[in-house]
N, C-alpha and C positions, 0 to 999 in steps of 0.2 A: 371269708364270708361264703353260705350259699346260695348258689348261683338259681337261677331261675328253674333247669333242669330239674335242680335237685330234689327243689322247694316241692315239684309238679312230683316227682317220681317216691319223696317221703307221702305225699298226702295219698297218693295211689297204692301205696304197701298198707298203709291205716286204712284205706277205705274197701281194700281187698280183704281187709282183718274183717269189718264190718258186716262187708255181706257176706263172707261165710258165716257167721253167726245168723243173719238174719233166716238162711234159705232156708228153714224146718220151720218158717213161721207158717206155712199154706198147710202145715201138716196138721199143726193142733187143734184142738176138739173145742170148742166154745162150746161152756155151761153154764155159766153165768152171763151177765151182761144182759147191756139191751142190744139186740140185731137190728141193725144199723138196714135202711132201705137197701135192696139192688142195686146191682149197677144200674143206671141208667138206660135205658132198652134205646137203641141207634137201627136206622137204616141195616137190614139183611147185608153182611158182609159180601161182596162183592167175589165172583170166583178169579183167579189172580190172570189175565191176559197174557196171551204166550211172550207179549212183545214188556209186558211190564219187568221191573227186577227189583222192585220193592220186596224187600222181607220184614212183614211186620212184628214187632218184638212186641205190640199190644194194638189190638183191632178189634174193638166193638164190635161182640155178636160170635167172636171166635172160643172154643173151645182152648181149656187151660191158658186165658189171658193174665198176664201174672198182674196186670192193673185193674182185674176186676175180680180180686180175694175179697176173703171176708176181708171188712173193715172195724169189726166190730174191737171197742176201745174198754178199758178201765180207768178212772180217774184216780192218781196215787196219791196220796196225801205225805207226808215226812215218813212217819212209821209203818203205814201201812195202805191197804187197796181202798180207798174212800166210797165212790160209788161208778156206777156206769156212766159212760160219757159219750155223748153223740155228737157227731159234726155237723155243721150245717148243711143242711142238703135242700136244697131250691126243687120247687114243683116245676122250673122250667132247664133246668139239666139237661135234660135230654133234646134241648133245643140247641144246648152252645158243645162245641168240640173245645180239648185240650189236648195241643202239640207237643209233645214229649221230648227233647233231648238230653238224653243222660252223658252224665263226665264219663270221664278215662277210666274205665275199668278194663279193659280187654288186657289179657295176659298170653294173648297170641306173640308169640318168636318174632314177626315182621314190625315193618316200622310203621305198617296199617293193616289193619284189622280186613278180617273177611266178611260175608253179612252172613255167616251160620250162628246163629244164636245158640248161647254160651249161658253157665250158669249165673257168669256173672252178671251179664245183661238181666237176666231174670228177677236174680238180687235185688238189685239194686231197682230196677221199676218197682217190686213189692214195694221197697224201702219207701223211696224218693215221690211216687206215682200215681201208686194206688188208691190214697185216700182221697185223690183229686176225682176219682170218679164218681163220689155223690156228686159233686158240681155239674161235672160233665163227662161227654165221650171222649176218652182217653185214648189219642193214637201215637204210638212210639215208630218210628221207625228203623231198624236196622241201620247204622251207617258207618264207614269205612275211618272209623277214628284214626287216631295218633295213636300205638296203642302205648301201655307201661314200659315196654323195650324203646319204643321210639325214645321218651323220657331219657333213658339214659344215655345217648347220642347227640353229637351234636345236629342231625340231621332235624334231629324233633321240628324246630321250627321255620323250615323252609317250607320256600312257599313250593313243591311239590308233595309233603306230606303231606301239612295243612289243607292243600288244595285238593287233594282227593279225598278226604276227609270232607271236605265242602261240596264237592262236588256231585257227592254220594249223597249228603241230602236235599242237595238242593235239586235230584232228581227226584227223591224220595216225597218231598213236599206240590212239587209239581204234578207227580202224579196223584196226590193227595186231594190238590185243589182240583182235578180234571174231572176226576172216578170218584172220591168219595165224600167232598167236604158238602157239597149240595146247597149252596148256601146259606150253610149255619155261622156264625161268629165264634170266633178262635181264639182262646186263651194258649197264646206261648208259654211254655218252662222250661228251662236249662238250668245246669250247673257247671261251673267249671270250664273242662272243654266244650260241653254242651252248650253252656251260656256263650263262650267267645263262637262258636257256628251261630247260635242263634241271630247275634249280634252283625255277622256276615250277611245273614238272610233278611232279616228287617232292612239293614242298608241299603243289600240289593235290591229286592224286590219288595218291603213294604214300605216303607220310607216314601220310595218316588211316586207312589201309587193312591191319589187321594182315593180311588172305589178301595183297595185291600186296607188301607188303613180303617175306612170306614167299619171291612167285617172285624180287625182287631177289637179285642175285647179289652184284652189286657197284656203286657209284657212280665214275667217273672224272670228276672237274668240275674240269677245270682252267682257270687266269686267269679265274676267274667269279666269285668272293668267294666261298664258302662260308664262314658266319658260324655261330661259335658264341660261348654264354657265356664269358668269362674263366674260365679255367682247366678246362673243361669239354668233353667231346666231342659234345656236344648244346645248346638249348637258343638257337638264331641261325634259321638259316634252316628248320633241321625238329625237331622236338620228339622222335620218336621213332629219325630215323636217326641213326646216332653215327658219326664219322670212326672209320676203321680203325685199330685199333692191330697187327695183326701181318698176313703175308700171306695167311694160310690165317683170317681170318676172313671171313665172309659177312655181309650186312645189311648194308652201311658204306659209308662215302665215302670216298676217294682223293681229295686237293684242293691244288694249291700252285701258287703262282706266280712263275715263277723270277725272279731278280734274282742280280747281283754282290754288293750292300751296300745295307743298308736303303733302302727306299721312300721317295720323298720325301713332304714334308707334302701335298702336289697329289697323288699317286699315283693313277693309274687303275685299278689292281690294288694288292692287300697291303695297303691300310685299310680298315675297316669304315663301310658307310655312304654311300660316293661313288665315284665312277666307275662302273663294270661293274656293282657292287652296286644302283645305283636302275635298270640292269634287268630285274633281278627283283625290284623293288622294296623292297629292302630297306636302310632309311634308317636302321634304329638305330644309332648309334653308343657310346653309353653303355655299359658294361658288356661292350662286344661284342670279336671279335678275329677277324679273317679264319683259318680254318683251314689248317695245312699237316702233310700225310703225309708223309715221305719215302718215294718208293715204292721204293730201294736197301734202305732201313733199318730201317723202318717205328718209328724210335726217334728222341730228339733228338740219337744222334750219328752219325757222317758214312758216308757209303756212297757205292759207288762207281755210277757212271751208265754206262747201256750207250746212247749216242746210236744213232740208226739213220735215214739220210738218201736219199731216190735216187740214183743215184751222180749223174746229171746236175748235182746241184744241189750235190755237193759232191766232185767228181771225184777221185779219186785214180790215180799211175802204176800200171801194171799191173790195176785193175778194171774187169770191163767186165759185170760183173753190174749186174743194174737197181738193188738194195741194195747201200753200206754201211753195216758196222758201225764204232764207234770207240770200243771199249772200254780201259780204265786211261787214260782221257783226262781226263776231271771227273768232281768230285766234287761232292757234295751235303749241305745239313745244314739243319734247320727253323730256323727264329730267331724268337724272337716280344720285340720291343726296341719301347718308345715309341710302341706302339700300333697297331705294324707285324707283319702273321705274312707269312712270305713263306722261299720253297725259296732258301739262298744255294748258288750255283755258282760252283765254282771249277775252275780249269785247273790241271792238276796235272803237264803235262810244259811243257815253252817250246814256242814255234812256231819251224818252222826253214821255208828255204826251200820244202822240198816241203810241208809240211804246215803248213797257215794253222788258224787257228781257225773251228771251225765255226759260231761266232755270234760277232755282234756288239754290242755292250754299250749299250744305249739310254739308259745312265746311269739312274738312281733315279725317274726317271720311268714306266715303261715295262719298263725290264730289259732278260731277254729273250723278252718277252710272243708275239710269234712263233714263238717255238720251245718252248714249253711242252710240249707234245709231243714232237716228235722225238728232244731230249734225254733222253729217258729213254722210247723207247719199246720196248728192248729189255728192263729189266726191267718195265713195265705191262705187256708181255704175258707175261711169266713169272709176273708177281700175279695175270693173270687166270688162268693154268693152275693155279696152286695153288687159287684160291678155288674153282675149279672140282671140283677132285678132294676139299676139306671140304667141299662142298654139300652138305647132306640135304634 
């Protein structure tokens, strides 16, 4: 069987595949489409203080931010380019911040990463990041992951990797909240390793904090375990934050990890207690059950996925917008079976010659732990425009 290691160091070689293809998406020429609003215009970037060591890999207001590319989309249909496609974008954006932590991409030799920003990092913000900025101000920052080499080691998951790894943003975020956040409200995102730090930092520091829970907007922690009680929206990894039950709720976490058909017993995602879960340290298993939202549905029955891809990375005839979209393609539905919670996806039309499926299926191991995102990033940023407009 594979081991948890492994599960983390396959999905890291697929998502290195990824964003090489992705990086020439900042290059192409948009001529058609409709031109999707600006970033969001944010507070004067701040000049960086001798004593700060934040390196931001996206910063509102900065020159060549990779989270603030064109956004502009195509809507694909089966056979071919349908029409232009816009995301939601809220007249009050510029009012909320979103926290960025990206997964395991670093292809640095050590068993953590340095904060010189890399093309990978850049990737993958395009990828994962960017179209969050119609919503809002998008800040990434630099931090001293686990890198891909760590993965193959068994050092990976000690707690001196992980912990400097955490430690780096949990500098990064502090100086965030001192120097730049000004208080705006905060939409978290992670994946992966991204998500199990996130998971660290909410415990730590928002969790116990009724004023920071207040500025939380929303949580997005995807393929990271988010663990609660059996049959409960709390009660695993945060005691006072609760998974989101509808889209216009605020304080909440958004959490799932896609798969075809349940997790296997080894699962690196969708059980409670192993893989992604130790972490951020979270070993209980007893009692416990990985959380999952539908972000279509926000119910346990099915709703429909709005994927949203570079086009580079998933080409279709007639597009030549930096986005698409692939809507009435998959669908979505929670399942919590045998000790397993995990997002099931299904394909709801056949593939025909022009049109392949957008992911590939890593069997019960794994899923499709790299695409946790993308597959559903056209309605996460329609959740984030709603919780936006119920914030008080």
């Amino acid at each position: 069987m594979r081991t948890a290691i492994e599960i983390a160091r396959h999905a890291c070689r697929t998502r290195r595949a990824w964003v090489a293809a992705s990086v020439t998406v900042v290059t192409l020429v948009v001529v058609t489409g409709t031109l999707l609003p600006a970033a969001p215009s944010a507070a004067a970037a701040r000049p960086l203080q001798p004593s700060s060591r934040t390196v931001w890999l996206c910063r509102p207001g900065t020159a060549s931010d990779p989270c603030a590319t064109v956004r502009t989309a195509t809507s694909v249909g089966v056979h071919f380019a349908e029409s232009a496609f816009a995301t939601a974008v809220t007249s009050r954006a510029k009012n909320f911040d979103c926290f960025y932590v990206y997964p395991t991409v670093s292809a640095e030799a050590g068993l953590n990463s340095d904060l010189a920003i890399q093309k990978e990092e850049t990737d993958i913000a395009i990828g994962q990041a960017s179209q969050f900025s119609s919503v809002c101000n998008v800040w990434a920052p630099m931090y001293r992951q686990a890198t891909q080499a760590a993965l193959g080691e068994n050092e990976a998951f000690t707690s001196q990797v992980i912990g400097t790894a955490y430690d780096s943003l949990l500098a990064a975020w502090r100086d965030y909240l001192a120097h730049d956040n000004h208080g705006r409200p905060v939409v978290f995102i992670g994946h992966s390793q991204g998500a199990a730090m996130l998971i660290k930092l909410l415990r730590s520091q928002i969790d116990p904090s009724p004023q920071l829970r207040t500025k939380m907007v929303s949580a997005i922690i995807l393929g990271g375990n988010v663990q609660v009680a059996k049959g409960r929206d709390v009660g695993g990894s945060f005691r006072h934050i609760p998974t989101c039950a509808s889209a216009k709720e605020t304080g909440c976490v958004i959490a799932y990890s896609t798969f075809a058909s349940e997790p296997a017993r080894n699962a690196g995602v969708g059980r409670p207690g192993q893989g992604v879960s130790l972490e951020s340290g979270q070993t209980a298993r007893r009692g416990q059950q990985v959380a999952c939202v539908n972000p279509a549905s926000f119910s346990s029955g099915v709703g429909d996925l709005v994927p949203m891809y570079p086009t580079v990375v998933h080409p279709s005839r007639g597009v030549i917008t930096p986005w698409s979209v692939f809507p009435q393609l998959y669908t979505a539905q929670c399942k919590q079976q045998d000790g397993a919670g995990w997002l099931q996806v299904r394909r709801i039309l056949p593939p025909t010659q022009d049109f392949r499926p957008l992911v590939s299926d890593e069997g019960p191991i794994s899923g499709f732990h790299v695409d946790d995102v993308n597959l559903a990033l056209g309605n996460l940023i329609l959740d984030v425009a709603l919780e936006e407009d119920s914030y008080h």
